[in-house]
N, C-alpha and C positions, 0 to 999 in steps of 0.2 A: 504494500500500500504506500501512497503517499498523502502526507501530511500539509497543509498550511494556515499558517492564523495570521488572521488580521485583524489589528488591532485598530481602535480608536477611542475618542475623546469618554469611555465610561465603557468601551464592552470589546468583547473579543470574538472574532467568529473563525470555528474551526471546521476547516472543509478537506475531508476524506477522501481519495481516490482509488476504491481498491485493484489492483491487479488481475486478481485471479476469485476464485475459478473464472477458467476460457468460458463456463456455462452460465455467470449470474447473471440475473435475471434485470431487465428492465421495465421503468414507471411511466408511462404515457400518460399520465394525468390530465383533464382540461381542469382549467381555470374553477370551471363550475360542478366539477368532480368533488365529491366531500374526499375527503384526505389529500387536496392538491395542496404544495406545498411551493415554495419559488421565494427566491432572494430579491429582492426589492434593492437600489443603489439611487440616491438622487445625481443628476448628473445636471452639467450646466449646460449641454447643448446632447438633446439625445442624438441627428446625426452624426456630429461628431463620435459620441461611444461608440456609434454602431460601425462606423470602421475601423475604432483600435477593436471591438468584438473578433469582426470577421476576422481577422488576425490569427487570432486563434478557433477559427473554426463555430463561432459563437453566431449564428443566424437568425434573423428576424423572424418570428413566428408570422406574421402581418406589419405592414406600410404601420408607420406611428401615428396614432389619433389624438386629436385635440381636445380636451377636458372641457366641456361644457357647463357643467353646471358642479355644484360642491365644493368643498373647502379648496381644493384643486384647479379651480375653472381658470383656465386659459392656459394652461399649460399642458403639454403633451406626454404621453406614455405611450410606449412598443414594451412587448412582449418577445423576449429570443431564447433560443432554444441552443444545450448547449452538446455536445459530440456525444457525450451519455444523457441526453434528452431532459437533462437538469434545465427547469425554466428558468428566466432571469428578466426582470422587469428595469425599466430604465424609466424614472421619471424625469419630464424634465425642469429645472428651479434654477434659473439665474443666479451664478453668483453665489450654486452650491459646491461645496470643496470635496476635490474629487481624490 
């Protein structure tokens, strides 16, 4: 397996990559699935992320949509999907530290 934590301003997040076995199994979850689960990152420009993503193989699940209405509104969120099918959300907040 491989190991990496990432830390910030009050918390640490530790993200696991197993190896093996050749046969485990994978989580296709949607959004609207109970037990879906995905990492959330504020980001200050989400096209921007999305091509340090592709980089590493990290793909847009859908085009980014604009935040309409809620605590949110006018700012954009994509949804991408990662080589082991880990979702990863990218909101986007001005002037958020990346």
């Amino acid at each position: 397996m491989e190991i990496a934590f990432l830390r910030g301003p009050g918390c640490t997040v530790e993200l696991i990559e197993y190896k093996a076995p050749a046969s485990r199994g994978r989580v296709e979850a949607r959004p609207c699935d109970a037990g879906f689960a995905h990492m959330a990152f504020d980001v200050d420009d989400v096209d921007a992320a999305m091509v340090e993503a592709k980089k590493h193989r990290v793909e847009p699940i859908a085009p980014p949509v604009p935040i309409n209405d809620g605590p949110n509104k006018g700012r954009r969120v994509v949804y991408l999907r990662d080589p082991d099918g880990v979702t990863i959300e990218f909101i986007e907040i001005p002037g958020a530290k990346q």
